[in-house]
TIVO-2410 file (N, C-alpha, C; in nm, 3 decimals):
# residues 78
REC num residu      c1      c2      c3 atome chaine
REC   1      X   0.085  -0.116   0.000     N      A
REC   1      X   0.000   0.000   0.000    CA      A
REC   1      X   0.090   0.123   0.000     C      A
REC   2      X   0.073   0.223  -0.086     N      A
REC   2      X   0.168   0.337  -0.114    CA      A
REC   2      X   0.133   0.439   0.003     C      A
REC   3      X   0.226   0.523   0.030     N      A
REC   3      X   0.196   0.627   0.139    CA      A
REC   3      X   0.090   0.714   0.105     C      A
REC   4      X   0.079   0.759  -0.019     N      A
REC   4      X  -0.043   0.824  -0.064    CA      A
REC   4      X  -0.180   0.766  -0.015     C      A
REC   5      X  -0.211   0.651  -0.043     N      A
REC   5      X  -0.300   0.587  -0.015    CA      A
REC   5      X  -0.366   0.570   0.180     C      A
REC   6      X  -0.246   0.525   0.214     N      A
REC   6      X  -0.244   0.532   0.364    CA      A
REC   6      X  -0.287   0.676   0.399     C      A
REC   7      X  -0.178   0.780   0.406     N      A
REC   7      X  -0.243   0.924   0.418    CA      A
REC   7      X  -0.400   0.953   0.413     C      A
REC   8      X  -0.417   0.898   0.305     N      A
REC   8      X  -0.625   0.912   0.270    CA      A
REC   8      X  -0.640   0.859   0.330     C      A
REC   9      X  -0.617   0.755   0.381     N      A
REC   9      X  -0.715   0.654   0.456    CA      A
REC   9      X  -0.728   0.759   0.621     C      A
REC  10      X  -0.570   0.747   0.669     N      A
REC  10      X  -0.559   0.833   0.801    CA      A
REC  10      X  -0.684   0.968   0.834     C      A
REC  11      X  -0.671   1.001   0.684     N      A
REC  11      X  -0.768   1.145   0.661    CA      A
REC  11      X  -0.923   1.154   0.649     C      A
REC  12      X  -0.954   0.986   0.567     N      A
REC  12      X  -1.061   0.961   0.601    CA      A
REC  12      X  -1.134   0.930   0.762     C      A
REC  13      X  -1.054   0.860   0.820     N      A
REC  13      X  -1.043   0.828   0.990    CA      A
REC  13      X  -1.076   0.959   1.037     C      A
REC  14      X  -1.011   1.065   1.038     N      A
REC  14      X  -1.081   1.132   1.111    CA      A
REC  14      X  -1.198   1.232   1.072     C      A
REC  15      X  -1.198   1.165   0.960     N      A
REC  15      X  -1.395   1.194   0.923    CA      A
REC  15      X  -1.510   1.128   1.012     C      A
REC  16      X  -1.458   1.040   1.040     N      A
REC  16      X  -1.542   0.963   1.139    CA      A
REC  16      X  -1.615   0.989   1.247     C      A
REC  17      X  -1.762   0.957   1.279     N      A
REC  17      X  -1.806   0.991   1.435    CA      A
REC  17      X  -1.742   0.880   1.531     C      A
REC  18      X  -1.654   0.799   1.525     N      A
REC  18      X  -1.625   0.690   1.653    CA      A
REC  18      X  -1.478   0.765   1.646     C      A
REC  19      X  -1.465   0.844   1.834     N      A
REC  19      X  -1.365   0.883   1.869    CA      A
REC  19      X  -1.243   0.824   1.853     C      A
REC  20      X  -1.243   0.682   1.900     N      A
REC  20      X  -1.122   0.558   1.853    CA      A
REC  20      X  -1.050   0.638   1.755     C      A
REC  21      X  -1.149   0.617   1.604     N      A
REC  21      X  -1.088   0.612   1.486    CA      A
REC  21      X  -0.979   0.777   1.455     C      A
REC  22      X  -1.077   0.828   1.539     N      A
REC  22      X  -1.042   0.981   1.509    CA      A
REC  22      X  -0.907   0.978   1.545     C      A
REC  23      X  -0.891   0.933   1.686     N      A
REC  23      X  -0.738   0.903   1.763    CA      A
REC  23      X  -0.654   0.848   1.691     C      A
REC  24      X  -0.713   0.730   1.605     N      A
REC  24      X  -0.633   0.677   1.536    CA      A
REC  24      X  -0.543   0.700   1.407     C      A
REC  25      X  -0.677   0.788   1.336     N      A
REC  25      X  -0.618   0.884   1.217    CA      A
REC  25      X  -0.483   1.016   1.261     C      A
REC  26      X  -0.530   1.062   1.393     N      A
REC  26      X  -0.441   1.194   1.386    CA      A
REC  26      X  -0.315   1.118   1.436     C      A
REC  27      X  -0.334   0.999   1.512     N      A
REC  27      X  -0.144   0.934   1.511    CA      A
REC  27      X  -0.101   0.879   1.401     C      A
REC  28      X  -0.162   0.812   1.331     N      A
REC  28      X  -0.134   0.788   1.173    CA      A
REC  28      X  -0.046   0.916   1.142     C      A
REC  29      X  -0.120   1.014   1.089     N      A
REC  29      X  -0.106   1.148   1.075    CA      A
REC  29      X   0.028   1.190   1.166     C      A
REC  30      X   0.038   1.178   1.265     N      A
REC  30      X   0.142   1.207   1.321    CA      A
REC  30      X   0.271   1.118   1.276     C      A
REC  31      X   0.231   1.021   1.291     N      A
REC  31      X   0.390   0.915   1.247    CA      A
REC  31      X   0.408   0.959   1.081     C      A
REC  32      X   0.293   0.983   0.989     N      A
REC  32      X   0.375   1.007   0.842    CA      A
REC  32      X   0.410   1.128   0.818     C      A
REC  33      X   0.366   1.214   0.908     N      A
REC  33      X   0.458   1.351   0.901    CA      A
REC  33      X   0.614   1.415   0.923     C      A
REC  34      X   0.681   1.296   0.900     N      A
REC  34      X   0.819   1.295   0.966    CA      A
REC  34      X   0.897   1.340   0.874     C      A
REC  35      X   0.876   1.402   0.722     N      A
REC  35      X   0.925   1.465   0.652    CA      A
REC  35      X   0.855   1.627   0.579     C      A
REC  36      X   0.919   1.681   0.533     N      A
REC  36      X   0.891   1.800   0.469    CA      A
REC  36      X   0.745   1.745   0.357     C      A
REC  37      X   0.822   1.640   0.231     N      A
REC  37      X   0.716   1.608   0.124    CA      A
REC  37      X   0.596   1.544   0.184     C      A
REC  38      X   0.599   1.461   0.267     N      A
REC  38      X   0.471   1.388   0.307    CA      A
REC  38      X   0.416   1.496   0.422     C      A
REC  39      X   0.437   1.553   0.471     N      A
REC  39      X   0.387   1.637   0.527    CA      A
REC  39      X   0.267   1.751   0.482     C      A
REC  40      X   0.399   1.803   0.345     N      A
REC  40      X   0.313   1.886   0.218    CA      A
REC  40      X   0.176   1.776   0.180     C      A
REC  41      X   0.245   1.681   0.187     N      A
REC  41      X   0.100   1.592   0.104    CA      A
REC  41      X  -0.023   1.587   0.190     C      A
REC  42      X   0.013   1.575   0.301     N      A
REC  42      X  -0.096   1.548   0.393    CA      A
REC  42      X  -0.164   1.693   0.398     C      A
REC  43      X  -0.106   1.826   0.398     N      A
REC  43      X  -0.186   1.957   0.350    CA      A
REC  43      X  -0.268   1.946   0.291     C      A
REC  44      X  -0.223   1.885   0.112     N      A
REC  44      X  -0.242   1.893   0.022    CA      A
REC  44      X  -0.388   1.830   0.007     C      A
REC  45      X  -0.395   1.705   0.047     N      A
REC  45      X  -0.521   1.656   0.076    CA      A
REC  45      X  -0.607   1.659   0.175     C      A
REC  46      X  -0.581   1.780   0.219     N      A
REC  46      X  -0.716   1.835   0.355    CA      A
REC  46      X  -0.670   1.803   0.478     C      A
REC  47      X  -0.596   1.688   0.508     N      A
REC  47      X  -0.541   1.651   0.671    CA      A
REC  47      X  -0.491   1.772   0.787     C      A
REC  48      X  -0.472   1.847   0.712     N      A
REC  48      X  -0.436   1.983   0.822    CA      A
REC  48      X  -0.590   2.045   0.855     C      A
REC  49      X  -0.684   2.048   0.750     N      A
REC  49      X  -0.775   2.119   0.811    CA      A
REC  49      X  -0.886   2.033   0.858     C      A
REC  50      X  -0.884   1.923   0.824     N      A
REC  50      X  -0.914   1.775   0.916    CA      A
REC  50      X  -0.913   1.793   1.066     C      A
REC  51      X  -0.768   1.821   1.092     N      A
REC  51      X  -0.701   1.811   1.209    CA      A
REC  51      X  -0.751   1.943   1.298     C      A
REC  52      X  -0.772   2.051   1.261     N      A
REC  52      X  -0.833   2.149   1.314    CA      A
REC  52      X  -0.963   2.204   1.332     C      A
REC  53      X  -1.048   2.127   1.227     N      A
REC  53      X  -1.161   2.086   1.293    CA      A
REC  53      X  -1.196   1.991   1.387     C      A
REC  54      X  -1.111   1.845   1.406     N      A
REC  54      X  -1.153   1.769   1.473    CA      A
REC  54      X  -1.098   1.851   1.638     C      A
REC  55      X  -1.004   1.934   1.649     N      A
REC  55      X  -1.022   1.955   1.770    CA      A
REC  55      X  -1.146   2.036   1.796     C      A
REC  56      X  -1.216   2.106   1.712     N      A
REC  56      X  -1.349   2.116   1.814    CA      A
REC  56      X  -1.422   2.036   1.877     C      A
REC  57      X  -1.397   1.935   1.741     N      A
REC  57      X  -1.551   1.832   1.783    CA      A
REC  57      X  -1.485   1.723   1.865     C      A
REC  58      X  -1.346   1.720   1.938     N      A
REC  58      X  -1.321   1.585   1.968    CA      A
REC  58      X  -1.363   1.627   2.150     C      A
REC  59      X  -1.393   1.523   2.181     N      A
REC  59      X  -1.403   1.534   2.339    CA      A
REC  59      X  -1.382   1.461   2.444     C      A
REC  60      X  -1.266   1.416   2.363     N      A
REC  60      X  -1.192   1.317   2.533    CA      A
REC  60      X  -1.045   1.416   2.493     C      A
REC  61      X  -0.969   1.404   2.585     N      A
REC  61      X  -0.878   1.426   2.622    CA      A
REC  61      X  -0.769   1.400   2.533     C      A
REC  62      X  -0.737   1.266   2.540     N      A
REC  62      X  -0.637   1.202   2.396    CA      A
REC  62      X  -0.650   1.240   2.298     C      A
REC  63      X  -0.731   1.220   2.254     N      A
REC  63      X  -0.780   1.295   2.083    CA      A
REC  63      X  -0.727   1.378   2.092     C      A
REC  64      X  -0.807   1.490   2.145     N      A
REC  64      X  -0.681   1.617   2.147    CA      A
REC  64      X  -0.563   1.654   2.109     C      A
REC  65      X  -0.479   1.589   2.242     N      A
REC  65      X  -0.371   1.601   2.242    CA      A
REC  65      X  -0.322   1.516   2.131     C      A
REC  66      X  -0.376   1.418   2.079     N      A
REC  66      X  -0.329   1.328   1.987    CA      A
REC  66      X  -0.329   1.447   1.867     C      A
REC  67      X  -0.474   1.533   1.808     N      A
REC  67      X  -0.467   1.566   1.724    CA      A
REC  67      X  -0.358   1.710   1.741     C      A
REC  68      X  -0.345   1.777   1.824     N      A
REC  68      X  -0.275   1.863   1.878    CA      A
REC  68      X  -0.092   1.825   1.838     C      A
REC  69      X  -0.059   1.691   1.894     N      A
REC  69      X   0.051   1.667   1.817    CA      A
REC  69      X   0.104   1.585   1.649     C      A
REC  70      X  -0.017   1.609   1.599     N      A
REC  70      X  -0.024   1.573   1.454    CA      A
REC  70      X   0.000   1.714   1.394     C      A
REC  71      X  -0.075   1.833   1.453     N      A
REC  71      X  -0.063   1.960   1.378    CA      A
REC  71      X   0.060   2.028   1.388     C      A
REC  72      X   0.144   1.975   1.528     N      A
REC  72      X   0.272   2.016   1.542    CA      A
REC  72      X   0.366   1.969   1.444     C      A
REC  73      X   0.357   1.839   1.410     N      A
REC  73      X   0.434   1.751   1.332    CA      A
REC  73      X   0.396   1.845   1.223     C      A
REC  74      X   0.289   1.853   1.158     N      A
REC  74      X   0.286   1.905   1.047    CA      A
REC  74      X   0.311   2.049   1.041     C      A
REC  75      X   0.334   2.160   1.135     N      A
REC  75      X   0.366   2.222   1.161    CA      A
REC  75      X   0.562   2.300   1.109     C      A
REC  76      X   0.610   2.181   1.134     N      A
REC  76      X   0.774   2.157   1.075    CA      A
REC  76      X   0.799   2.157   0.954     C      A
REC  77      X   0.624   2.110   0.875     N      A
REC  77      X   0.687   2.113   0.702    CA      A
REC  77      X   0.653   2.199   0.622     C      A
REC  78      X   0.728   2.325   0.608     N      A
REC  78      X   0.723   2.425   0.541    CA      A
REC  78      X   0.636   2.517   0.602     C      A
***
């Protein structure tokens, strides 16, 4: 499965109403942000503003901070 592919998927996850998944997408999100290009990519296909909506709507604690350090990560690329 190509990183492109994964990325969408991560991005789709936190489209989701089950908090789990949401958690699950923004650490996804966090672990493939470890470069400049995949980082850009994950912009590129909405995951940044994914990520900043789901902190309104998320409401446990983790999420949060989960999605909180996905935007940091992505934060570093460019």
């Amino acid at each position: 499965m190509g990183d492109d592919l994964k990325m969408r998927h991560a991005v789709s996850l936190l489209k989701s109403n089950n908090p789990l998944y949401k958690y699950w997408g923004a650490h996804r999100l966090t672990r493939y942000a470890i470069d400049d290009e995949r980082g850009m990519k994950i912009v590129e296909i909405g995951g940044a503003q994914e990520l900043v909506n789901m902190l309104w709507d998320a409401e446990d604690y983790y999420t949060q901070l989960q999605t909180l350090k996905a935007l940091v990560a992505l934060s570093g690329s460019g």
